[in-house]
C-alpha positions in Angstrom: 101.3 109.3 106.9 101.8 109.3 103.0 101.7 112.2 101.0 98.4 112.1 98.7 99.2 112.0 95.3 98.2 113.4 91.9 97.3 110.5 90.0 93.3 109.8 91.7 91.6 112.5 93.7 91.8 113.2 97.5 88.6 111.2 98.5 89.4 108.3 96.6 93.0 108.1 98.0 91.2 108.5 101.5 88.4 105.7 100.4 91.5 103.2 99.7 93.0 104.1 102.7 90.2 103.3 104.9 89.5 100.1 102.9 93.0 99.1 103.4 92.2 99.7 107.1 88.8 97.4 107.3 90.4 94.9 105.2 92.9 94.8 108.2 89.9 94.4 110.4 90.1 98.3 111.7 86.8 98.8 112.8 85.5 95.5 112.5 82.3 94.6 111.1 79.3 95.9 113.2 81.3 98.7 114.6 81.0 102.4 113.8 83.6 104.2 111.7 85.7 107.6 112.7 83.5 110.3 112.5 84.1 112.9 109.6 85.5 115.3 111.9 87.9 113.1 113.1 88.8 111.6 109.8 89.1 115.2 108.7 91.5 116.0 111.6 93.8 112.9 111.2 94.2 113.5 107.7 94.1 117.2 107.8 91.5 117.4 104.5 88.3 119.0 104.5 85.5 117.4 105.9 83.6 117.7 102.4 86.0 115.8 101.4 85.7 112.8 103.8 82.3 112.9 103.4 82.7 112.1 99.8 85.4 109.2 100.3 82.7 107.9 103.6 80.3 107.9 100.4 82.4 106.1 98.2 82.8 103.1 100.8 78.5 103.4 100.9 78.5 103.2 97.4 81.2 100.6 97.8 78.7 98.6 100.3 81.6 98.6 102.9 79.7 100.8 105.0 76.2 102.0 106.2 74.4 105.6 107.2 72.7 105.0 110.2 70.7 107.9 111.2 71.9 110.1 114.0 74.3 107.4 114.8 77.4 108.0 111.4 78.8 105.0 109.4 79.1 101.7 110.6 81.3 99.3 108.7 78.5 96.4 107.1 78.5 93.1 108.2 80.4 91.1 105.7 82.2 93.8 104.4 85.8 92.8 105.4 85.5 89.2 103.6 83.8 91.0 101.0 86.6 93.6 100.3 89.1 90.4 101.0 87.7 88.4 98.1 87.1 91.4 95.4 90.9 92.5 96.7 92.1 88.7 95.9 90.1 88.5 92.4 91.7 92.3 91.4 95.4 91.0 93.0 95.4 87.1 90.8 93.9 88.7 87.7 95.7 92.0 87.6 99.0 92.3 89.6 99.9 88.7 90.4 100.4 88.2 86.0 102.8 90.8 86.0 104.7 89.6 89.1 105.0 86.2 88.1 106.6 87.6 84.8 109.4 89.9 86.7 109.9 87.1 88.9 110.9 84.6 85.9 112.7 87.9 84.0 115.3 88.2 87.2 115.7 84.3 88.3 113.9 84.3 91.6 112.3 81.6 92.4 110.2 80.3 96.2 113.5 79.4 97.2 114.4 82.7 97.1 111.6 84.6 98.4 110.6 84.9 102.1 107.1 84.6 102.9 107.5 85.8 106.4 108.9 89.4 106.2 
């Protein structure tokens, strides 16, 4: 597990985390999430502060309350997150890549789409 790191706060880093996870289909759409304890235990944070990262994703609308039942991940959500991830990637990171790319000389040839 990787070290959380100074730069955003705890339930942030957590809230990217567990995107990352339903944008790899983990739970899938319709089923619940981990509840806060468990979260809380995996990561070894306070609960509070899983609470406030489960929020985020609410907020997010990755996830859904359902009363006496926790969060279930919203159907849609995992093509939702893909296509916001894609639009943030080609307007943001891909620019920058393309331009280190031409800076050291690789080109498709070079690059290996499978690893």
């Amino acid at each position: 597990m990787q070290p959380w790191g100074d730069a955003q706060p705890i339930y942030r880093q957590l809230a990217d985390r567990l995107a990352l996870q339903l944008l790899d289909g983990h739970p899938a759409d319709g089923e619940p999430m981990p509840s806060v304890r468990t979260l809380a235990s995996q990561y070894l944070i306070n609960p509070l502060t899983v609470g406030r990262a489960l929020q985020t994703l609410v907020d997010e609308g990755l996830v859904e309350p359902r009363r006496g039942l926790g969060m279930y991940v919203r159907p849609g959500a995992r093509d939702r997150l893909r296509r916001s991830e894609r639009r943030q990637f080609l307007q943001h990171e891909w620019p920058q890549l393309a331009a280190r790319l031409r800076r050291l000389g690789i080109g498709p040839d070079d690059l290996n789409w499978e690893a």
